[in-house]
C-alpha positions as CSV (number, residue, x, y, z in Angstrom):
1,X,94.5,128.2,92.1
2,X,93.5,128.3,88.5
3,X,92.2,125.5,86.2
4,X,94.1,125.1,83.4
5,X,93.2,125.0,79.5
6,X,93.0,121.4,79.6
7,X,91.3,120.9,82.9
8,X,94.5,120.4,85.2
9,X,94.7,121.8,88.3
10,X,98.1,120.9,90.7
11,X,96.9,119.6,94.2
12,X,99.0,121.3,96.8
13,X,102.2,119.1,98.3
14,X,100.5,119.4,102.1
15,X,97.3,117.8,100.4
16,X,99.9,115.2,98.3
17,X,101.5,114.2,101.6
18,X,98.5,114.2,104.0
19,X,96.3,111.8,101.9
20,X,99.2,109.4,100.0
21,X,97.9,111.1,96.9
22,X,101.6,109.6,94.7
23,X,102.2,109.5,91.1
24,X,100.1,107.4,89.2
25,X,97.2,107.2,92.4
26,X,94.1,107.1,90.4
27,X,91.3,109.1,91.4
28,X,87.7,109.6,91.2
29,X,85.5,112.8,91.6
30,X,82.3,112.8,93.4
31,X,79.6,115.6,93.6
32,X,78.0,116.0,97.2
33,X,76.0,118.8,98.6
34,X,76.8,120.5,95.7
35,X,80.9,120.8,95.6
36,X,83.0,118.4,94.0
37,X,85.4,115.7,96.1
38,X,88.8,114.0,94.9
39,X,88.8,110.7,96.2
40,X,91.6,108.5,95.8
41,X,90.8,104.9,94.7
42,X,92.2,101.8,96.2
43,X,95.1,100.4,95.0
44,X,94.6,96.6,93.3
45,X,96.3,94.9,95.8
46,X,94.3,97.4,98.9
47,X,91.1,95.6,97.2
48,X,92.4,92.3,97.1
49,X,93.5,92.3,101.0
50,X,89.4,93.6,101.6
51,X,88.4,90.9,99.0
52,X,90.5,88.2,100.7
53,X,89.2,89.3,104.6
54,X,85.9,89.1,102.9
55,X,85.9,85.2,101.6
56,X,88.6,83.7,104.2
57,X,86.4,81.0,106.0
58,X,83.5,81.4,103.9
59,X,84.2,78.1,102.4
60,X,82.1,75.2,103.7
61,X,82.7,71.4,102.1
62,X,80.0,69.7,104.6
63,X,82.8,67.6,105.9
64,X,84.2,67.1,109.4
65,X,88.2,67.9,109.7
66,X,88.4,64.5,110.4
67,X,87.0,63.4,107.1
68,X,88.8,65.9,105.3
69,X,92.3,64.7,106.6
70,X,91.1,61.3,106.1
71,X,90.2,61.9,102.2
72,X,93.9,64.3,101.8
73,X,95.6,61.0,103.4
74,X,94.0,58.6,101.5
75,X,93.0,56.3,104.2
């Protein structure tokens, strides 16, 4: 496999398939050890599931549930 003029190389179709690597994926390259990785970046809405798994229950008002439904109910 050759590198072409402007950098390009074509990642193999068993590679493409193996690792969801579609159109438009974006990618990163990392150096370790001394060779250089592709690594396919998370899509937005892949970050925003972590992101959301992250925060859900995080939030803390200081109130009972009881208080709470009291205040939403206007009592």
């Amino acid at each position: 496999m050759r590198i072409t003029q402007k950098g390009q190389v074509t990642i193999p179709k068993k590679f493409r398939d193996r690792f969801g690597l579609t159109p438009n994926t974006e990618v990163r390259f990392e150096e370790v050890d001394g060779e250089v990785r592709i690594v396919a970046e998370k899509s937005r809405s892949e970050k925003m599931k972590e992101w959301i798994e992250q925060v859900k229950g995080s939030a803390d008002s200081g109130m009972t549930t009881d208080e709470i439904m009291q205040l939403t109910r206007g009592e």
